[in-house]
KEKOLLO-388702 format. One record per residue: residue number from 1; z, x, y of N, C-alpha, C, O, CB in turn. Coordinates in steps of 0.1 Angstrom, whole numbers, plus 5000, padded with zeros to 4 digits. Glycine has a CB too. Layout:
# KEKOLLO-388702
<r NUM,<Z,X,Y>,<Z,X,Y>,<Z,X,Y>,<Z,X,Y>,<Z,X,Y>>
...
***
This chain:
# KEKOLLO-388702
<r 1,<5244,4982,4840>,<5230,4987,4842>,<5224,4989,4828>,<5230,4990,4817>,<5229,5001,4850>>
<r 2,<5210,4990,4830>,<5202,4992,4814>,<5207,5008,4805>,<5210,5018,4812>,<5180,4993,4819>>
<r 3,<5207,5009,4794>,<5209,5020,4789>,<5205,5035,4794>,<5200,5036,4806>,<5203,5018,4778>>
<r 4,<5207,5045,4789>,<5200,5054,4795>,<5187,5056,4789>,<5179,5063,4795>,<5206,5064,4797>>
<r 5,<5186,5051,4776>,<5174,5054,4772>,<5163,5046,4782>,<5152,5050,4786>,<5173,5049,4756>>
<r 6,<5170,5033,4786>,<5158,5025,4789>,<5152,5031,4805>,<5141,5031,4810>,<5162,5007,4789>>
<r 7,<5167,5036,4811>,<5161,5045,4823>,<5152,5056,4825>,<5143,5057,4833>,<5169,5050,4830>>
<r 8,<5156,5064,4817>,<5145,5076,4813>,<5132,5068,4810>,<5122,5076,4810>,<5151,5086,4797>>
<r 9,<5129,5056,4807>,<5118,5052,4801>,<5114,5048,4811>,<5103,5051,4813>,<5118,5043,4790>>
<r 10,<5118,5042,4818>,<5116,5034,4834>,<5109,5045,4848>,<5100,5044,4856>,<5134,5029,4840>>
<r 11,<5120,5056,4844>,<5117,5068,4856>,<5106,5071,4852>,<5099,5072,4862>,<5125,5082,4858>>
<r 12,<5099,5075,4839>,<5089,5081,4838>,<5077,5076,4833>,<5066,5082,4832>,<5091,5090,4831>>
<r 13,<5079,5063,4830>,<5068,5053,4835>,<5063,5047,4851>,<5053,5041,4855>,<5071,5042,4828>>
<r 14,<5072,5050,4856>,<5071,5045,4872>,<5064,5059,4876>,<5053,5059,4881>,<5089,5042,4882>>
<r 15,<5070,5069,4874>,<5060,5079,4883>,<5049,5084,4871>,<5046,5095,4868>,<5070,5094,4890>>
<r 16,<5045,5075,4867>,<5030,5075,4863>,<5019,5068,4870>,<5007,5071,4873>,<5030,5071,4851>>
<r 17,<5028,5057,4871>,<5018,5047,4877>,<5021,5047,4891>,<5015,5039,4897>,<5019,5033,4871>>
<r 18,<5030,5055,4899>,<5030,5058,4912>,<5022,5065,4916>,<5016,5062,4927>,<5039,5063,4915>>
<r 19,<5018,5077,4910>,<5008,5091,4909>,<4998,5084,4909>,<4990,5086,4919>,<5007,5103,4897>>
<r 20,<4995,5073,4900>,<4974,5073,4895>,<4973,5066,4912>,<4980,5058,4919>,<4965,5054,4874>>
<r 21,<4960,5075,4915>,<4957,5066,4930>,<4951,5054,4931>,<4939,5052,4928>,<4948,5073,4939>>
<r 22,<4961,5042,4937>,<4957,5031,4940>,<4952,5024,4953>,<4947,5032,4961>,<4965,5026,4937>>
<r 23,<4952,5014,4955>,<4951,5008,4971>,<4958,5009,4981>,<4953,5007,4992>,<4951,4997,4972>>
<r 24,<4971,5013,4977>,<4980,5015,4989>,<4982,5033,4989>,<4986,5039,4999>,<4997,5005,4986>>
<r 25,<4978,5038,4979>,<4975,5054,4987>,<4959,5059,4994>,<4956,5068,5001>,<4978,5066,4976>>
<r 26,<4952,5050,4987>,<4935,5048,4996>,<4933,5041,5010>,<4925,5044,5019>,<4923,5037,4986>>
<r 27,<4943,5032,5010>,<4948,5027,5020>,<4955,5037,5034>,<4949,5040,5045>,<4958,5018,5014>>
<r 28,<4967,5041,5029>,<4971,5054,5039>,<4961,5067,5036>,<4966,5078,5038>,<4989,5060,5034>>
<r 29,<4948,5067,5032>,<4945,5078,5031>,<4936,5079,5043>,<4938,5088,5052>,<4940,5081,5018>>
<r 30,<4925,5066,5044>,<4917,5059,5055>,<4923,5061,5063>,<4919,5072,5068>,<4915,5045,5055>>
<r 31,<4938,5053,5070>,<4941,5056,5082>,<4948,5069,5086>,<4954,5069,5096>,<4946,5047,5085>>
<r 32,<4948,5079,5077>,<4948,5090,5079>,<4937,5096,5084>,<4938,5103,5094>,<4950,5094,5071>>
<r 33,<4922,5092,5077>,<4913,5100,5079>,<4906,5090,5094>,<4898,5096,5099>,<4903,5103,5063>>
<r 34,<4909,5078,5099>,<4905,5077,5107>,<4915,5078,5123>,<4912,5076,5135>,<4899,5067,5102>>
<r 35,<4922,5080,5119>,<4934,5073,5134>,<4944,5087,5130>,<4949,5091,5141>,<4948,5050,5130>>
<r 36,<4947,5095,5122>,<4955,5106,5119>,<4965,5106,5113>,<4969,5094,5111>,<4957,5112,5126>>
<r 37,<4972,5117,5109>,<4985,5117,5102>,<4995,5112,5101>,<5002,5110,5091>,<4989,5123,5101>>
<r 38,<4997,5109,5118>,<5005,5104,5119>,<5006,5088,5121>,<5017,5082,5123>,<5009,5111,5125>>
<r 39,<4996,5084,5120>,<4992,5067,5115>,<4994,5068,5102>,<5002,5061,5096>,<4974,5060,5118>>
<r 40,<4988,5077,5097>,<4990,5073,5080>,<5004,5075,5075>,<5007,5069,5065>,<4982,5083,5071>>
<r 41,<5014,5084,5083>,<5028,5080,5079>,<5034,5069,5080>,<5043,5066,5072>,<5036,5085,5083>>
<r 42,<5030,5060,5092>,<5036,5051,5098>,<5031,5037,5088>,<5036,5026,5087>,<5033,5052,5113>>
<r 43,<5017,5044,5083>,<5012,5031,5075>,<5014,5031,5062>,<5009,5023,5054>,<4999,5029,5075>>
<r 44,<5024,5043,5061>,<5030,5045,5043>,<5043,5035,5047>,<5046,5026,5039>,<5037,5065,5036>>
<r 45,<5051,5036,5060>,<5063,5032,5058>,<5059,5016,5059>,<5063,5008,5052>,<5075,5038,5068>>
<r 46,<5049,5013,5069>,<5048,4998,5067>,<5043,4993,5055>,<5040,4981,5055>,<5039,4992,5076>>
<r 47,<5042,4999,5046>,<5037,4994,5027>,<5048,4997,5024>,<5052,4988,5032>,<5024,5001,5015>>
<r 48,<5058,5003,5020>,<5070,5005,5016>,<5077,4995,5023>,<5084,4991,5014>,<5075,5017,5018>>
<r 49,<5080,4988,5033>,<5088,4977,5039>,<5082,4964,5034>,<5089,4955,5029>,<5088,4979,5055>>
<r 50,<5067,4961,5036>,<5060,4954,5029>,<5064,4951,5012>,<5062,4941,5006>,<5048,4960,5031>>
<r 51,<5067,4959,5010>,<5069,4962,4994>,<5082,4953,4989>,<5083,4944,4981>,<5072,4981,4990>>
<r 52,<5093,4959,5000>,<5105,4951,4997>,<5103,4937,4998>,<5113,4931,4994>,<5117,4955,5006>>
<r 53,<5094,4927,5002>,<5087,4909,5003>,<5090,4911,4989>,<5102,4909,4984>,<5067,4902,5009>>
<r 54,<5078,4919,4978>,<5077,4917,4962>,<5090,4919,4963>,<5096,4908,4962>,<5067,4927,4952>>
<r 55,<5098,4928,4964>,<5107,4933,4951>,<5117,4920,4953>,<5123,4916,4943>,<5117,4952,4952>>
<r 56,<5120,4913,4968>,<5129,4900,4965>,<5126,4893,4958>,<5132,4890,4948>,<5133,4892,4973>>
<r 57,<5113,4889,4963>,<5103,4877,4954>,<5105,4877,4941>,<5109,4867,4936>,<5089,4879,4955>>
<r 58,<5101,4890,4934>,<5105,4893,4920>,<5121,4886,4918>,<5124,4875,4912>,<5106,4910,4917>>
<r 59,<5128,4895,4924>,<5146,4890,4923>,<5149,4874,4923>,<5159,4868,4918>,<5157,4897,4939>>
<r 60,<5141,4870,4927>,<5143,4847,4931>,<5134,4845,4921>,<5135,4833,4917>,<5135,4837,4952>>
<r 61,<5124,4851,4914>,<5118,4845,4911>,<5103,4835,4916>,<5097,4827,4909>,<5126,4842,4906>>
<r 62,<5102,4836,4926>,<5091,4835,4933>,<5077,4839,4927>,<5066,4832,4927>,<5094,4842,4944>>
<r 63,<5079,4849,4923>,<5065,4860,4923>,<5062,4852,4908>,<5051,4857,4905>,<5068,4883,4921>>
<r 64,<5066,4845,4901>,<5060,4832,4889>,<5051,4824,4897>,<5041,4821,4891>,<5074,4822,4882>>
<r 65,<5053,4819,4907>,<5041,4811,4912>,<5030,4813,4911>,<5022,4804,4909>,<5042,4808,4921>>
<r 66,<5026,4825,4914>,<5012,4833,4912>,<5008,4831,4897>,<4997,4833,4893>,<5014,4851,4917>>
<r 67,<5018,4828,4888>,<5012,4826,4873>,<5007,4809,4876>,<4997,4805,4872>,<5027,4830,4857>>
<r 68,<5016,4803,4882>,<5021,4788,4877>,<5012,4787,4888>,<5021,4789,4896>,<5038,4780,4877>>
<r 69,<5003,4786,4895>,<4995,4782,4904>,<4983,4791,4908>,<4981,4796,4919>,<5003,4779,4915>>
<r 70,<4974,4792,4895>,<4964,4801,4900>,<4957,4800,4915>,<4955,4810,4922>,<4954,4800,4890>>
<r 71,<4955,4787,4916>,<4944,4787,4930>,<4957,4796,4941>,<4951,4803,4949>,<4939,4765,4936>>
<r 72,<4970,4796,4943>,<4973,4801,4953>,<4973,4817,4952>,<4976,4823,4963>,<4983,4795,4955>>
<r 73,<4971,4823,4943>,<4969,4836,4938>,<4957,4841,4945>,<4957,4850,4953>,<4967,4836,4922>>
<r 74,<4944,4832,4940>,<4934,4834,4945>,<4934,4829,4960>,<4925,4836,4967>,<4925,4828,4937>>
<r 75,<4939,4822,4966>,<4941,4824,4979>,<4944,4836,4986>,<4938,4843,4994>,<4949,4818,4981>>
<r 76,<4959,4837,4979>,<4958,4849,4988>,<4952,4863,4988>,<4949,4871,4997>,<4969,4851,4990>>
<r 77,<4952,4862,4980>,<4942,4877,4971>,<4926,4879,4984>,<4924,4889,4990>,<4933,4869,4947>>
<r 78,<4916,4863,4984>,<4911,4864,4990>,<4913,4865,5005>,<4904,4870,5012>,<4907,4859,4987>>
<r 79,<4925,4860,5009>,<4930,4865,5026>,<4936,4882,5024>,<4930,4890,5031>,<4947,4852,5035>>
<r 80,<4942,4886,5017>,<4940,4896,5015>,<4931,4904,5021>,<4931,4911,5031>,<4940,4896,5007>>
<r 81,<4919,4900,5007>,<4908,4913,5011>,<4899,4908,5018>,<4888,4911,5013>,<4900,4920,5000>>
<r 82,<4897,4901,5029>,<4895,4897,5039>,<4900,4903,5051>,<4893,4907,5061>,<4899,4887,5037>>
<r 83,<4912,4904,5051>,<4919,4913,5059>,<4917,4927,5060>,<4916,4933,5070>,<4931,4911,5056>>
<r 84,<4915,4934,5047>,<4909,4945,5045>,<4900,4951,5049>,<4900,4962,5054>,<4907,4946,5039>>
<r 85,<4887,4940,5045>,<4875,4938,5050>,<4875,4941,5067>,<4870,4952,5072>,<4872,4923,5047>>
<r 86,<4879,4933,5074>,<4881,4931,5088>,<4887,4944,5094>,<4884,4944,5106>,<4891,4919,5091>>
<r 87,<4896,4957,5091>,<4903,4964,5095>,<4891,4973,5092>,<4891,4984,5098>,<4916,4964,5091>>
<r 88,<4881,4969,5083>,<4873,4985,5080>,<4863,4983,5089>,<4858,4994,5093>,<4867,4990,5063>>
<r 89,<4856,4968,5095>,<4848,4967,5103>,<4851,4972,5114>,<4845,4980,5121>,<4844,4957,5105>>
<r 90,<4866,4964,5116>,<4872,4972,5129>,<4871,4987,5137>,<4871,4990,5149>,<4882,4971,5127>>
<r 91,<4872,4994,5126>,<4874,5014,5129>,<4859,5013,5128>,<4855,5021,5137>,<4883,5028,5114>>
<r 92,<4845,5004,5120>,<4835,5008,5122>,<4833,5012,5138>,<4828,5023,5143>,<4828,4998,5116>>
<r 93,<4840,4995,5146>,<4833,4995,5159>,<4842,5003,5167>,<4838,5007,5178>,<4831,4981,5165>>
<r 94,<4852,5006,5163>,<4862,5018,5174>,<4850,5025,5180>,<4841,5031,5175>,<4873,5031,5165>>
<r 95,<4853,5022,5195>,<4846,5035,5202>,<4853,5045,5205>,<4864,5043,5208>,<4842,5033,5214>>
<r 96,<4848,5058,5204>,<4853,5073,5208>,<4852,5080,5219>,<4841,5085,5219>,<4848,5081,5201>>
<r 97,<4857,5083,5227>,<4854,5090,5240>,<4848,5105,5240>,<4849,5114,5231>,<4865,5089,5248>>
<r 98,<4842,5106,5252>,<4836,5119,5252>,<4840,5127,5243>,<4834,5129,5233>,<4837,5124,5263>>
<r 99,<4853,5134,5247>,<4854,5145,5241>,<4861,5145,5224>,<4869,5153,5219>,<4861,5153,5252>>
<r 100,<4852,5132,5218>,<4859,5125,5205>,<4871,5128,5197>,<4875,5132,5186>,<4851,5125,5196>>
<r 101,<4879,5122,5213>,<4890,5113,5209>,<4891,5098,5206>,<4884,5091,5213>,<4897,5114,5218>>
<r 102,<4896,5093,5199>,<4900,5078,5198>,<4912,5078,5212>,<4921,5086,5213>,<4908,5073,5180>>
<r 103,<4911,5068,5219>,<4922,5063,5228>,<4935,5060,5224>,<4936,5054,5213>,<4918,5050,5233>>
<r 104,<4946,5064,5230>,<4961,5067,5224>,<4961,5070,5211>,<4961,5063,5201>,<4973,5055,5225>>
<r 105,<4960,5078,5212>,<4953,5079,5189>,<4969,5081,5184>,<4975,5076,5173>,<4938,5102,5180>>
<r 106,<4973,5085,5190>,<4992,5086,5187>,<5001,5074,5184>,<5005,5070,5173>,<5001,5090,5200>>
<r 107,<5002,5071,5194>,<5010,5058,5192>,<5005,5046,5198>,<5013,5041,5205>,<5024,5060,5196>>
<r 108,<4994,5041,5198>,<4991,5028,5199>,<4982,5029,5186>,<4983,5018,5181>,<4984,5023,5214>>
<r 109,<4974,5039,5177>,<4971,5036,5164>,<4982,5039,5152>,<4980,5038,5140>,<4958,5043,5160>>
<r 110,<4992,5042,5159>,<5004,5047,5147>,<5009,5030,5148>,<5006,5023,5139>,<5018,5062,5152>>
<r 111,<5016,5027,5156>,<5019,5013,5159>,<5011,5007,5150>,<5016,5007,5139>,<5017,5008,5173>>
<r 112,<4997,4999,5153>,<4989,4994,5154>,<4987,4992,5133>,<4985,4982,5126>,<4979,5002,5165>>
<r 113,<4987,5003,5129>,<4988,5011,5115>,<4997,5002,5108>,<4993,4994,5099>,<4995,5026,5115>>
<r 114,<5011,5003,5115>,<5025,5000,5108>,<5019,4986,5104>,<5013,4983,5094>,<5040,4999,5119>>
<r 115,<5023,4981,5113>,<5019,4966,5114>,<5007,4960,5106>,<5008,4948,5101>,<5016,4964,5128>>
<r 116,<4998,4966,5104>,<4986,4962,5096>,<4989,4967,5083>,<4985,4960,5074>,<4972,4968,5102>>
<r 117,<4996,4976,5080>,<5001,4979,5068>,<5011,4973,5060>,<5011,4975,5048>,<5003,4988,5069>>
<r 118,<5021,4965,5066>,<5025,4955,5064>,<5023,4945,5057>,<5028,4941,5046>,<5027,4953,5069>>
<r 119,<5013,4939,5067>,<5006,4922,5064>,<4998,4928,5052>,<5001,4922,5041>,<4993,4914,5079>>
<r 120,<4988,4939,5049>,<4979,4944,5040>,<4990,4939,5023>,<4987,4932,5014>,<4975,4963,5043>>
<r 121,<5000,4947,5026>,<5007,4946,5010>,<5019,4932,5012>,<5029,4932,5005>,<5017,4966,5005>>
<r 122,<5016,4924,5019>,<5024,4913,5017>,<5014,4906,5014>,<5018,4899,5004>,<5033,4907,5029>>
<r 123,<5002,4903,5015>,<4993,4901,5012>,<4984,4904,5001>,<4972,4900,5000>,<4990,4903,5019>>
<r 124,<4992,4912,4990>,<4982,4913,4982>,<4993,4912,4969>,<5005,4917,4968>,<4971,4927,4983>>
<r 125,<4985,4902,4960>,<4991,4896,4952>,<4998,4905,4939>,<5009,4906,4934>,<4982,4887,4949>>
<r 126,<4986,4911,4937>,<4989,4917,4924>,<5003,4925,4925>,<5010,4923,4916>,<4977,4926,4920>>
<r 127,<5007,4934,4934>,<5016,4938,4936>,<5032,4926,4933>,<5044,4927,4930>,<5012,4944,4951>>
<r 128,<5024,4917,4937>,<5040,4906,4929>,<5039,4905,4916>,<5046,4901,4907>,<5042,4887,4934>>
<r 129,<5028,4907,4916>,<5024,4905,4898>,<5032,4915,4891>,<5042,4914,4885>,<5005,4907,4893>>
<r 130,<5025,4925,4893>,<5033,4943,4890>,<5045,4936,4888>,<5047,4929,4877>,<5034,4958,4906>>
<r 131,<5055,4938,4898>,<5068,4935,4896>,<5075,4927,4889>,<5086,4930,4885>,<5071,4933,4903>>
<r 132,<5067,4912,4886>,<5074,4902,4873>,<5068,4911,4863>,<5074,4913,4852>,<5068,4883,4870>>
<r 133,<5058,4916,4864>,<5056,4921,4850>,<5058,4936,4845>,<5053,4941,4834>,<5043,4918,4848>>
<r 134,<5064,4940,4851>,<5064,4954,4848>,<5082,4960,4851>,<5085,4971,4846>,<5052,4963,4860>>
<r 135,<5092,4953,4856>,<5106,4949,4857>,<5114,4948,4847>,<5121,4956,4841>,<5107,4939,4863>>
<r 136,<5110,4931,4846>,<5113,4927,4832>,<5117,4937,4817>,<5127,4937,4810>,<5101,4921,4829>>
<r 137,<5105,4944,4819>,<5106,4955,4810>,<5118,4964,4807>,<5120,4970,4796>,<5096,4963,4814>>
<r 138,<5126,4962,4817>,<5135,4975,4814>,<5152,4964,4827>,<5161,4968,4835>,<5124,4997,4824>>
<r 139,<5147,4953,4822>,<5166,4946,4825>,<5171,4943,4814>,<5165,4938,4804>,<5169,4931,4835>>
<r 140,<5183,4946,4816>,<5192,4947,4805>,<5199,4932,4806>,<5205,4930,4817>,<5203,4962,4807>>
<r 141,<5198,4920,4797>,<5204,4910,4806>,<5223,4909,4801>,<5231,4901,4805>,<5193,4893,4802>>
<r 142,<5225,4920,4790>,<5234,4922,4786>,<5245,4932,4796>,<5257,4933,4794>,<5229,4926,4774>>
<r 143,<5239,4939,4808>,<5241,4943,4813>,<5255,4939,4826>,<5256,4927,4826>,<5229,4945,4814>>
<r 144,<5265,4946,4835>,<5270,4945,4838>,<5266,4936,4847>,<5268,4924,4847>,<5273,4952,4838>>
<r 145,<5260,4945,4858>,<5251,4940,4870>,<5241,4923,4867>,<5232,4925,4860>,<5240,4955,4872>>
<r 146,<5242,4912,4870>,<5234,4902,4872>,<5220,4907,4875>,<5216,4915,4884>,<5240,4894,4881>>
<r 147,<5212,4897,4864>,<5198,4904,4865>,<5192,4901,4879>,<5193,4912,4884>,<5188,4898,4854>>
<r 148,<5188,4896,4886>,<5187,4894,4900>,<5192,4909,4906>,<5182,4915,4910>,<5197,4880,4906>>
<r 149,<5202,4914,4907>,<5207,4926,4915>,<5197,4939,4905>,<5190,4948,4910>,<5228,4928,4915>>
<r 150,<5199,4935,4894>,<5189,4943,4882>,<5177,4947,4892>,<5175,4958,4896>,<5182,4930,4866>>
<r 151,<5170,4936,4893>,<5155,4936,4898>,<5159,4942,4914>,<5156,4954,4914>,<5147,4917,4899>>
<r 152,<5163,4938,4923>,<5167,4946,4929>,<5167,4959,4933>,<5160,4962,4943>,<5172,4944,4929>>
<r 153,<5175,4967,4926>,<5177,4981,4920>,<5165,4991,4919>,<5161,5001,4925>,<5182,4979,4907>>
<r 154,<5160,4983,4903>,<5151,4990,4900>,<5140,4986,4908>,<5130,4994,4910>,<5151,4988,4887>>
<r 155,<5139,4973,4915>,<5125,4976,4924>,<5122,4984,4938>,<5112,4987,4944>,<5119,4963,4928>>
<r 156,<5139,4986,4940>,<5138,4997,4955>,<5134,5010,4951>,<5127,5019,4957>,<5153,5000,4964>>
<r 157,<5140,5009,4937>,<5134,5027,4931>,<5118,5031,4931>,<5113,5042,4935>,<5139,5029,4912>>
<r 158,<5110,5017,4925>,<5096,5018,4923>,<5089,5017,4938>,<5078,5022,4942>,<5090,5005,4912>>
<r 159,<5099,5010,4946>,<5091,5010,4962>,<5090,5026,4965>,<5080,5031,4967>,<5102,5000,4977>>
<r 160,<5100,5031,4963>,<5105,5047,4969>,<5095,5058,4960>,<5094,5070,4964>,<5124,5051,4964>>
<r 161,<5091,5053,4950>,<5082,5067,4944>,<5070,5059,4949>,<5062,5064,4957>,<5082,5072,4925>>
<r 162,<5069,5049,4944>,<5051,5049,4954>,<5050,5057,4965>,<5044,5067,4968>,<5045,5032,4962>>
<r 163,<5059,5048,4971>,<5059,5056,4989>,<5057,5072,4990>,<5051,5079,4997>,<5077,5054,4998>>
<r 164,<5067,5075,4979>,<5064,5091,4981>,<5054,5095,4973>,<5052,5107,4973>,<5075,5102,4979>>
<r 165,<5045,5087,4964>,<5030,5093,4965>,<5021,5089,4974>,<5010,5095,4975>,<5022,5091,4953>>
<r 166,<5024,5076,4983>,<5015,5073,4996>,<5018,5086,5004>,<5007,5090,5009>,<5020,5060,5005>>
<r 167,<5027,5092,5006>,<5032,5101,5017>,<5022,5116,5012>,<5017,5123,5020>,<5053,5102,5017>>
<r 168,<5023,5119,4997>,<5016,5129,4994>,<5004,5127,4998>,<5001,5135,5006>,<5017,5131,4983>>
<r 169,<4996,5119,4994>,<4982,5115,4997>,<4978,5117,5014>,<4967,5121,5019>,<4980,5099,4993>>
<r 170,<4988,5113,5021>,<4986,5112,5038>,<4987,5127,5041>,<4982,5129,5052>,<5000,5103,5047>>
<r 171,<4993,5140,5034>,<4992,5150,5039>,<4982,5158,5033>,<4976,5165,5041>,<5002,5154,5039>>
<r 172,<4980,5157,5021>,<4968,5156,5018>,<4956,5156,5025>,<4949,5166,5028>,<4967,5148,5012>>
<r 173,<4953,5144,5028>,<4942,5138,5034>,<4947,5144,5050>,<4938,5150,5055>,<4941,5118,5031>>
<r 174,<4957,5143,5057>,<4958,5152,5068>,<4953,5168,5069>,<4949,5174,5079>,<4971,5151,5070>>
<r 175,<4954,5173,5059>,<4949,5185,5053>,<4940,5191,5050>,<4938,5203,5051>,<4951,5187,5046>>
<r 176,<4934,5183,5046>,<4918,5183,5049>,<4908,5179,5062>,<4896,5182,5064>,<4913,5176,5038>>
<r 177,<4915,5172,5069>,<4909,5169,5084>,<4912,5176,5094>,<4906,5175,5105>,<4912,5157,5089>>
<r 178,<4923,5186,5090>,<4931,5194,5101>,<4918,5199,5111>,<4916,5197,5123>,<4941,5207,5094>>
<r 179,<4911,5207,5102>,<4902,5219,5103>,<4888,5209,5111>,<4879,5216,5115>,<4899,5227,5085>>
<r 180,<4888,5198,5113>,<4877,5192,5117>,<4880,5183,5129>,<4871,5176,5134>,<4871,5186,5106>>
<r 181,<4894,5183,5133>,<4893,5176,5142>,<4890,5179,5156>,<4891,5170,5164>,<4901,5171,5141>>
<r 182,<4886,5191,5159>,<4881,5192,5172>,<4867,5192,5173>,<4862,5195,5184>,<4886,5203,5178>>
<r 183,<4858,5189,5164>,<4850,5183,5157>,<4846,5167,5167>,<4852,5157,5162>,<4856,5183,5139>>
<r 184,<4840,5165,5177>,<4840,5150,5176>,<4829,5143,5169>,<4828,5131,5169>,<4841,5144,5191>>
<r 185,<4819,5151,5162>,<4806,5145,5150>,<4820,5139,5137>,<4821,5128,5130>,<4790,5165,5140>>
<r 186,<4827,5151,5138>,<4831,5150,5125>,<4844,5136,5125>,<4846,5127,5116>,<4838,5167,5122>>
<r 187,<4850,5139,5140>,<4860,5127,5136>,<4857,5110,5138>,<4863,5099,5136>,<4872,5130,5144>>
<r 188,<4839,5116,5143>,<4830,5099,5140>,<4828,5100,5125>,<4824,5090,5120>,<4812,5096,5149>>
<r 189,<4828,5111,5117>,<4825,5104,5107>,<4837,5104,5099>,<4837,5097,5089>,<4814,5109,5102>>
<r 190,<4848,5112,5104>,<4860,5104,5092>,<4863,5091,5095>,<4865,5082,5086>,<4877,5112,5091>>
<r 191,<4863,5087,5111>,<4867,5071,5116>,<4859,5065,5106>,<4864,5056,5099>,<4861,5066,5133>>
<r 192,<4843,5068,5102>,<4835,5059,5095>,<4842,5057,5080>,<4847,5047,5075>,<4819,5065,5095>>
<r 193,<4841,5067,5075>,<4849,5069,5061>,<4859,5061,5061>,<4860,5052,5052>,<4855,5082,5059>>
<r 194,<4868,5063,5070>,<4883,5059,5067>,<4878,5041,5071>,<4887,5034,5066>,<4898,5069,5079>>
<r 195,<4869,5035,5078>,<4864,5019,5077>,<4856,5019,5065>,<4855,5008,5058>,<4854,5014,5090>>
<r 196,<4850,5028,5062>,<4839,5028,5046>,<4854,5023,5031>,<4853,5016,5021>,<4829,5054,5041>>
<r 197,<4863,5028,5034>,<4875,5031,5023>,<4879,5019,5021>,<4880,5014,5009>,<4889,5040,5027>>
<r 198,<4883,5013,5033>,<4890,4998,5038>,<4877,4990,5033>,<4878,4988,5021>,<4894,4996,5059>>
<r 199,<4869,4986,5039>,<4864,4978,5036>,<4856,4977,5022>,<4850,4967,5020>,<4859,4975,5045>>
<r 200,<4857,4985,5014>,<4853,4987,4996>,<4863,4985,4990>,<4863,4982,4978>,<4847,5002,4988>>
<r 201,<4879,4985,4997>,<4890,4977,4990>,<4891,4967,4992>,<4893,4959,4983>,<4901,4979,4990>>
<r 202,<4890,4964,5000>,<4886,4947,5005>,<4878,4937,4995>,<4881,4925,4991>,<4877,4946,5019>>
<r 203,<4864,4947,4994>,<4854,4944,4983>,<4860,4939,4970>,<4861,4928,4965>,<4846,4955,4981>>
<r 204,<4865,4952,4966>,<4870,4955,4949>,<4883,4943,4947>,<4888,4938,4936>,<4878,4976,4946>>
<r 205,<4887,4941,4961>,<4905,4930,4958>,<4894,4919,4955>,<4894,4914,4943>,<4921,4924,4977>>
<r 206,<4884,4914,4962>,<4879,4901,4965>,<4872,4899,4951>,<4869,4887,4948>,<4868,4900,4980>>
<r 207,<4868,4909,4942>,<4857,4908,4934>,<4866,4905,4921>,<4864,4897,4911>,<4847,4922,4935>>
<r 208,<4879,4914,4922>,<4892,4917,4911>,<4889,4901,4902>,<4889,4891,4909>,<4912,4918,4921>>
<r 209,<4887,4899,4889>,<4886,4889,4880>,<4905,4878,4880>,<4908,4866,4878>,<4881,4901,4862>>
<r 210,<4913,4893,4882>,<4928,4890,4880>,<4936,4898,4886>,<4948,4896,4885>,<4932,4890,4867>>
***
């Protein structure tokens, strides 16, 4: 394995850039604030499973194509936030029933969450990018372990602290809705919010220069 200097260097650069809030904790924050807490857990673990695609990709070397083939970068980047796009229109048009509830709001939007949370971060490029480029940094190729298992390692570690700042953000953002959900004005307007969130990331992926 890499030195210990280079781990200490690794741990505490990773949870830096785990903390700053990105797309995938704005992401679980949305379907927190629209579908509830417990969608937004389910939509932390489907980006954390999502996550492990990059960290192999990285390990094969895959995640170089996105350098060596710009147009497919921009492909997918644009199905990406496309997809984004579409999930925030979606909660736009969610209808609410009388007594504003969303329909099975438990587990047919917790389900529903997982799954879309998935495709969202297999789908978005930069996150392979991250990983060739931010990995590298701290394998040791002198190292016991073969760099391949290297990447590995260290990318289940970086999947595991994102996740647990996705997970902070989801209680968070559960935490502040608690108090409003018997509220049905109010939980039309977090549904709206939490489609307003989604689809301005969608925007910002589609607009991203790189």
């Amino acid at each position: 394995m890499p030195s210990t200097e280079l781990l200490i260097a690794f741990f505490v650069t990773t949870a830096i850039f785990a903390y700053i809030p990105g797309p995938a904790m704005l992401y679980a924050a949305a379907q927190t604030m629209a579908r509830g807490r417990w969608s937004g857990l389910t939509a932390a673990l489907g980006i954390h499973l999502g996550g492990y695609v990059h960290v192999l990709a990285a390990a094969t070397g895959l995640s170089v194509l996105f350098h060596a083939v710009p147009p497919l970068y921009m492909a997918v980047k644009l199905v990406g936030a496309l997809y984004l796009i579409w999930l925030g229109v979606s909660l736009f048009r969610a209808k609410i029933q009388g007594n504003g509830t969303l329909p099975a709001i438990e587990r047919k939007s917790a389900r529903r969450a997982f799954f879309e949370s998935i495709t969202v971060e297999v789908l978005n490029p930069k996150t392979a990018i991250f990983f060739m480029a931010f990995l590298p940094q701290f394998i040791d190729a002198s190292a016991t372990l073969p760099v391949w298992l290297q990447f590995v390692v260290l990318g289940t570690i970086v999947n595991l602290m994102f996740s647990s700042a996705d997970i902070v953000c989801v209680f968070l953002a559960g935490a502040m809705i608690a108090r409003l959900r018997r509220s049905g004005r109010a939980q039309r307007l977090m549904q709206r919010a939490g489609g307003a969130v989604l689809v301005g990331l969608g925007v910002h992926v589609a607009l991203q220069k790189s």
